[in-house]
C-alpha positions in Angstrom: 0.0 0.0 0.0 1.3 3.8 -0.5 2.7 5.6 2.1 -0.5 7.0 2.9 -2.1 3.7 3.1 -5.4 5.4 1.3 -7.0 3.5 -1.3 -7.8 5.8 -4.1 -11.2 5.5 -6.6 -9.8 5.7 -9.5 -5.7 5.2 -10.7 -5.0 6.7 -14.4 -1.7 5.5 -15.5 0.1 8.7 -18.3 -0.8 12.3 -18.0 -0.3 12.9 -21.5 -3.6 14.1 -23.5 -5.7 11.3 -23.1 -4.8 10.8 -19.3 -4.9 14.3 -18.4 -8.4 14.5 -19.5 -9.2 11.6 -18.1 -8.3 12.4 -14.8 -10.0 15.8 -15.3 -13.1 14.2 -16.0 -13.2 12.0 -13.5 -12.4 14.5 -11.0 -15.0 17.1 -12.3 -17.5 14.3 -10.8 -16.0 14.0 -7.7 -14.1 10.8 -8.0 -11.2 10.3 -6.2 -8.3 10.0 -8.4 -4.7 9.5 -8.5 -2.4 10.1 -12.5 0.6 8.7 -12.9 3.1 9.7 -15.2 6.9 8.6 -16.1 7.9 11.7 -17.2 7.4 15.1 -17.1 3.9 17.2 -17.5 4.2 17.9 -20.4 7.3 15.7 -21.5 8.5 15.2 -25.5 8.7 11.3 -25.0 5.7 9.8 -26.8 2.4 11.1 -28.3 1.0 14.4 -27.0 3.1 17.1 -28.3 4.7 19.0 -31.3 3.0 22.5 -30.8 0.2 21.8 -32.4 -2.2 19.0 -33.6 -4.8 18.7 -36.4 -8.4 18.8 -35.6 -11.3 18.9 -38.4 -15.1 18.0 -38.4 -14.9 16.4 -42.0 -13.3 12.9 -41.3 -12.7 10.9 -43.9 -11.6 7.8 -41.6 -15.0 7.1 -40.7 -18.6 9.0 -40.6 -19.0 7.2 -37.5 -16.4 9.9 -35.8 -18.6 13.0 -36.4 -20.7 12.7 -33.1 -17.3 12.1 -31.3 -15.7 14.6 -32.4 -18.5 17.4 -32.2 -18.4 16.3 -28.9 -14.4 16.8 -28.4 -15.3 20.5 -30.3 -17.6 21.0 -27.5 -15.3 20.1 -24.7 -12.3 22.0 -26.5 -13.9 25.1 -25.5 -15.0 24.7 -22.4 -11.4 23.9 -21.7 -10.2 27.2 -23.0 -13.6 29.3 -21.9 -12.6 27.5 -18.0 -9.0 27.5 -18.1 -8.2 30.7 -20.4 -5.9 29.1 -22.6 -6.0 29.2 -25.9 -6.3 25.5 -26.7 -7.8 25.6 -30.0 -8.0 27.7 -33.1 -10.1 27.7 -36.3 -8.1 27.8 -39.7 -10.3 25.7 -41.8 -9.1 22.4 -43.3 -8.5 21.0 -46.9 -8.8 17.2 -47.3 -7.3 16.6 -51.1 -6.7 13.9 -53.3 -7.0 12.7 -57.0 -11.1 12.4 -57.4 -11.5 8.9 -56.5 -9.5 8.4 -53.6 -10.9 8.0 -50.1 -8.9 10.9 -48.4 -11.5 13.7 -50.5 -14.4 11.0 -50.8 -14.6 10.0 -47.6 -14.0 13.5 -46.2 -17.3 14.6 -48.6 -18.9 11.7 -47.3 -18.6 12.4 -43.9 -20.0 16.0 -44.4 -23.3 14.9 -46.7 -24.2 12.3 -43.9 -23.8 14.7 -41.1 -24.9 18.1 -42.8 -21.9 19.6 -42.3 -20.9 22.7 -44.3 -18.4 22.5 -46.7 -17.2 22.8 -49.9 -15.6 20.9 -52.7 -12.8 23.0 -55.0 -10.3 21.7 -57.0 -6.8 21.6 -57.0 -6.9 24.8 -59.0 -9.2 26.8 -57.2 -7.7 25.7 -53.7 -4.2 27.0 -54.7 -6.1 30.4 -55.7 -7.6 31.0 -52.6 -5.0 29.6 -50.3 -1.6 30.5 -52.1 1.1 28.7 -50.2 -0.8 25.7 -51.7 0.1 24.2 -54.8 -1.7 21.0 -55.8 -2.1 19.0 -59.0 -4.9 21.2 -60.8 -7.1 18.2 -61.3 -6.9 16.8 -57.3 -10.4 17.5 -55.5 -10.7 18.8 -51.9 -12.8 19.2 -49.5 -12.8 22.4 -47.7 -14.7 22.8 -43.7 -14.5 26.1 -42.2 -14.1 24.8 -38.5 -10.9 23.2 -38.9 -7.9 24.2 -37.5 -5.8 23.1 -34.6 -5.2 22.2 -30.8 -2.1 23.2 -29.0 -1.2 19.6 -27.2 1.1 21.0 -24.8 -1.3 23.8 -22.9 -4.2 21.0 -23.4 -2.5 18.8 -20.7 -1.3 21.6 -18.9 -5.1 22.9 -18.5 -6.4 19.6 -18.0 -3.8 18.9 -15.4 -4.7 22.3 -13.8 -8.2 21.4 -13.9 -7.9 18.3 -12.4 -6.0 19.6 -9.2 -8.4 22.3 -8.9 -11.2 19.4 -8.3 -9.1 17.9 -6.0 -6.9 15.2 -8.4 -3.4 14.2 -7.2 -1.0 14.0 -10.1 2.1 13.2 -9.6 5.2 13.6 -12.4 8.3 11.1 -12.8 6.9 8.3 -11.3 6.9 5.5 -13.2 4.2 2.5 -13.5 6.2 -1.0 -13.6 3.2 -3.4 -12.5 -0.1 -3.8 -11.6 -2.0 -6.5 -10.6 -6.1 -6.9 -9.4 -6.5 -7.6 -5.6 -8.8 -10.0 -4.1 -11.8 -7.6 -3.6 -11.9 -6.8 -7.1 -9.6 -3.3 -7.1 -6.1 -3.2 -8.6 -2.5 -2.8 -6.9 0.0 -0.5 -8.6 3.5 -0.9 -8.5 5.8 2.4 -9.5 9.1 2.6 -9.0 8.6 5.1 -5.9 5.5 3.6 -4.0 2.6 1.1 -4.4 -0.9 2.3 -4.8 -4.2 0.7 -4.3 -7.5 1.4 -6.2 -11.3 0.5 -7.1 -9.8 1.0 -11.2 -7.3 2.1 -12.9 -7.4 3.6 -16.9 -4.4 2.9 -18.7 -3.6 5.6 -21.0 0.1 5.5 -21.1 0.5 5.5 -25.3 3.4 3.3 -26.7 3.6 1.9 -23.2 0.6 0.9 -22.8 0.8 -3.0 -24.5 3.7 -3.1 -22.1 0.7 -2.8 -19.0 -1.9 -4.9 -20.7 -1.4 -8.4 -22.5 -5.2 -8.0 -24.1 -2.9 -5.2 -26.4 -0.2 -6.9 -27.6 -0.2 -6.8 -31.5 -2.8 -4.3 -31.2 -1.0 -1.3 -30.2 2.0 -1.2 -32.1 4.2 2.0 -31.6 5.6 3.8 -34.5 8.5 6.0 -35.1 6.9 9.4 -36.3 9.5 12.7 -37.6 7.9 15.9 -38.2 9.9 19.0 -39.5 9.2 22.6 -39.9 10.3 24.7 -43.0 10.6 28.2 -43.0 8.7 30.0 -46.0 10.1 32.2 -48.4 7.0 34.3 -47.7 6.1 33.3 -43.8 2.2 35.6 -44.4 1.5 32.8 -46.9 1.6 30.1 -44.0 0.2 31.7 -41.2 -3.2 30.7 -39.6 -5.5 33.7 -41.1 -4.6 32.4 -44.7 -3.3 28.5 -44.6 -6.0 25.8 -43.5 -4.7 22.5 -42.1 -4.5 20.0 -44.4 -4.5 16.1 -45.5 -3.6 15.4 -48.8 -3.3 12.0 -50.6 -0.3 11.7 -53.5 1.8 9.3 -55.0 4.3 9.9 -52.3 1.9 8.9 -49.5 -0.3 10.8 -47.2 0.9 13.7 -45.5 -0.8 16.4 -43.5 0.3 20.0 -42.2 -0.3 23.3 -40.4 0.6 26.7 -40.5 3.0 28.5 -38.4 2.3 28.9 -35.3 4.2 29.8 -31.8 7.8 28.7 -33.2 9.2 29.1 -36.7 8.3 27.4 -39.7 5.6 25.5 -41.4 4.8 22.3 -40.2 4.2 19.1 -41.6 4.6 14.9 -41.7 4.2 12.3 -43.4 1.5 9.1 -41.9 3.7 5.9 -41.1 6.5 8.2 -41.7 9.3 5.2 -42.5 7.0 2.2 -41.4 9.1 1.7 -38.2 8.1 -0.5 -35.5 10.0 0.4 -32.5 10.0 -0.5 -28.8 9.0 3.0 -27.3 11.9 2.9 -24.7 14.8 1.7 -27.0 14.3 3.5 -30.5 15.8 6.3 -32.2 14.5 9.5 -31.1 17.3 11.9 -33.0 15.6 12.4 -36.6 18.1 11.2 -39.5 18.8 12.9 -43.1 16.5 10.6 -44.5 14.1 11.2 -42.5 14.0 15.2 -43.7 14.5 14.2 -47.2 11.1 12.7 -47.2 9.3 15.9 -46.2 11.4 17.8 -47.5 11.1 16.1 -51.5 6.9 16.3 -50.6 7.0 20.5 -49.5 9.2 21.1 -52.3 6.2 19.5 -54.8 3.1 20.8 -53.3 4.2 23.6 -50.9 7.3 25.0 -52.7 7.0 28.5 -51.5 7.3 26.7 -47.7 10.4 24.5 -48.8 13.1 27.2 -47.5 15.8 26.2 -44.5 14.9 24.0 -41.7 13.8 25.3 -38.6 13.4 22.1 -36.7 12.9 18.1 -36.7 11.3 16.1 -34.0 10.4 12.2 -33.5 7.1 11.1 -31.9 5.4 8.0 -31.5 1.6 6.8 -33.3 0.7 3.6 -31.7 -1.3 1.7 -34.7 -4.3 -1.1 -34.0 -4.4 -3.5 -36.7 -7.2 -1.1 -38.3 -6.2 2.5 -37.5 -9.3 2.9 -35.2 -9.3 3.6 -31.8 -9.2 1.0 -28.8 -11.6 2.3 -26.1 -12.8 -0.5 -23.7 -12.3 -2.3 -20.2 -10.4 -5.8 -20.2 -12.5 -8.4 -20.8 -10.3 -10.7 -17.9 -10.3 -7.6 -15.5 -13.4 -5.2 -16.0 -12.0 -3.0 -13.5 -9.6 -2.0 -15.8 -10.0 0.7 -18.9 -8.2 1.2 -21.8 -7.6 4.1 -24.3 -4.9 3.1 -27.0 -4.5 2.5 -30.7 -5.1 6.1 -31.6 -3.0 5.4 -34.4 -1.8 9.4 -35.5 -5.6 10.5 -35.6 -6.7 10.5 -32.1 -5.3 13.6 -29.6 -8.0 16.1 -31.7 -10.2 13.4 -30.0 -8.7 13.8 -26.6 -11.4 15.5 -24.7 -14.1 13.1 -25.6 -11.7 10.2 -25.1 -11.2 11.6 -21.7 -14.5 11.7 -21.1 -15.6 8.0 -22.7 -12.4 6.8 -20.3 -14.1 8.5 -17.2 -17.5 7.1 -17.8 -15.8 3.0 -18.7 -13.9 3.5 -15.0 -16.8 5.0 -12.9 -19.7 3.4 -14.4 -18.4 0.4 -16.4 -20.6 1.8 -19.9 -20.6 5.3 -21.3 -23.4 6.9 -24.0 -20.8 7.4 -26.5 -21.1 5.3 -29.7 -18.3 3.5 -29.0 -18.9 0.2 -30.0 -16.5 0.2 -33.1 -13.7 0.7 -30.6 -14.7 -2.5 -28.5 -11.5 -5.0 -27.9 -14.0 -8.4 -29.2 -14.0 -6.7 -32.4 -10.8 -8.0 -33.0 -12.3 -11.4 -32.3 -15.1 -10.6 -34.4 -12.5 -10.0 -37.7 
C-alpha cells in the first residue's frame, strides 16, 4: 500500500492528453483520483506534443467519428472558456486527393451524412484561394471552415490544472512497472517510488501501454513518427488567417500539415513516416537525413513557396491497431480495468471526448458514446 495507506477511486496510468483528461473528468464528478506519469507534465517522449495538432469536423476515416468529435469540439472550448488558454484555433481544413480516392471521398462523405458545411474546390481553385498551396490542378478537396488546430502541450497543462483544482493528485516522474487486481476486485499499482491501491485504474500511457496490458499486444503497435518545420520564403502565406490545415493523398503517401504557429516554420509529416516498428523505450529518437528528405522532396512538390531552411525536426510515437481505429474498452479478464490506445496518428483532436468515454468506462463500467467500433471483441469478431 502507498505511504499514505489510502485506497484511491480511481488510478490513471500517463498524464499525457488522453490521461490528463481523463483524470479531469473524473475529477469534475468528484471521483477520487490519483495520474501517474513517467515523465514530465508535459514531456516530449511519446504522443502528446509538437505544438500543435490537427483537428477537423470532415473525417474521412470514418462518418461514425462525427458525433465524437462534435463532442471533443464541444469540450475544446470549455477547456479554453474555464482555463483561459488558448487551446484551440479555427483555420479551416483541406482534405485533397485525385477524385476517387478516399482521403477527399470520404472527407465529402462524412459532411453529406452529417450536414456539415463545406465545400468541394479543385486543386486549382484551392491554390487560388490559399496561395502557399500548390496542388495538382485536377486533385479535389474538400474544404470545412471549422478546422484548424489544438495546441497539445497547454491541453494537458489545462487539463492537469483542472484536475488539481477538483481535488486530483498527479504526480510527475513516477513511473508504473506493474499492476495486478486484488482480491476484492480493485487493482494494486507498483511504481518505481510507491505502491498504490485502487477501485480501477485507466491505462492511457501511449506506446507503453501493450507493455501494461497483454489484451494489447499486436494491437498497439508503436511507430517511429518525424515531423519537420520549414521556413517559408513568404512566412504571411503560412500563417493561420490564410493557410488551413491539411490532409492530402499523392503518389508519395499521405501527408498532412499546419501553418505557423508559436515557433518558426511551417509544419508538416508524413503518416507511417518510415513504417518503423520500435520498442518505445529503445528507439531512435534523434531524426536522421533521410528522414527530412522525405518531407522535405513532398514540400518542395506541393508547398514549394514553404520549402526554404529548416527550422526544426522532431520524433514522436503513433501507436497503430491493426485497423487504424481507436481501442476504447475495459479488459474483458479484469473489468475493473479501462483502456484508451490504438489512436493510431488521428486521435489527440479526439482527446477531450476520449477523456470523457475513459471516465465514464472506469466510474460506471458503460458510457453513451457510440463506441462500439472501438470495443477489444471486435478484433475477435474480424
Amino acid at each position: 500500500m502507498s505511504s499514505n495507506d489510502e485506497r484511491r477511486d480511481v488510478i490513471v496510468v500517463g498524464v499525457g492528453g488522453m490521461g490528463s483528461a481523463t483524470a479531469y473528468h473524473l475529477a469534475d464528478r468528484g471521483v477520487d483520483v490519483l495520474g501517474l506519469e513517467r515523465y514530465d507534465i508535459p514531456h516530449t517522449n511519446g504522443s502528446s506534443h509538437g505544438i500543435t495538432r490537427i483537428i477537423r469536423r470532415a473525417y474521412y476515416e470514418h462518418p461514425s467519428y462525427i458525433p465524437l468529435i462534435e463532442r471533443a469540439y464541444e469540450l475544446w472550448d470549455d477547456l479554453a472558456d474555464e482555463t483561459g488558454r488558448p487551446v484551440i484555433h479555427r483555420t479551416g481544413s483541406i482534405d485533397a486527393a485525385p477524385q476517387g480516392n478516399e482521403v477527399f471521398e470520404g472527407s465529402r462523405r462524412s459532411c453529406e451524412e452529417h450536414d456539415i458545411p463545406h465545400e468541394v474546390l479543385t486543386g486549382a481553385e484551392c491554390n487560388e484561394r490559399f496561395p502557399g498551396y500548390d496542388l495538382p490542378a485536377d486533385y479535389r478537396a474538400v474544404y470545412q471552415e471549422d478546422g484548424g488546430f489544438v495546441v497539445p502541450e497547454q491541453s494537458i497543462v489545462g487539463h492537469t490544472e483542472a484536475a488539481q483544482a477538483r481535488g486530483a493528485e498527479i504526480r510527475a516522474r513516477e513511473g508504473v512497472y506493474d499492476w495486478a487486481p486484488t482480491p476484492d476486485g480493485g487493482v494494486r499499482v507498483w511504481t518505481d517510488r510507491d505502491t498504490y491501491e485502487a477501485d480501477r485504474l485507466v491505462l492511457a500511457a501511449g506506446a507503453w501501454n501493450y507493455k501494461l496490458a497483454d489484451a494489447l499486444s499486436g494491437l498497439a503497435v508503436p511507430e517511429r513518427q518525424v515531423l519537420a518545420w520549414f521556413q517559408p520564403e513568404t512566412p504571411s502565406l503560412f500563417e493561420p488567417d490564410n493557410l488551413p490545415v491539411w490532409n492530402i493523398e499523392t503518389p508519395e503517401g499521405r501527408f498532412y500539415g499546419l501553418p505557423i504557429y508559436d515557433v518558426p516554420g511551417f509544419k508538416l509529416g508524413k503518416y507511417h513516416h518510415l513504417d518503423e516498428a520500435v520498442d518505445p523505450d529503445d528507439y531512435d529518437t534523434d531524426p536522421q537525413p533521410q528522414d527530412e528528405v522525405v518531407l522535405r522532396d513532398f514540400t518542395e512538390k506541393y508547398f514549394p513557396k514553404a520549402a526554404g531552411p529548416t527550422m526544426s525536426l522532431a520524433t514522436c510515437m503513433f501507436t497503430n491497431s491493426p485497423d487504424e481505429h481507436f481501442i476504447l474498452d475495459r479488459l474483458p479478464d479484469h473489468p475493473q480495468v479501462t483502456v484508451g490506445a490504438g489512436f493510431s496518428g488521428h486521435g489527440f483532436k479526439f482527446a477531450t471526448v476520449i477523456g470523457e468515454i475513459l471516465a465514464d468506462l472506469a466510474a460506471d463500467g458503460d458510457t453513451d458514446h457510440p463506441i462500439e467500433m472501438f470495443r477489444l471483441d471486435r478484433f475477435d469478431r474480424a
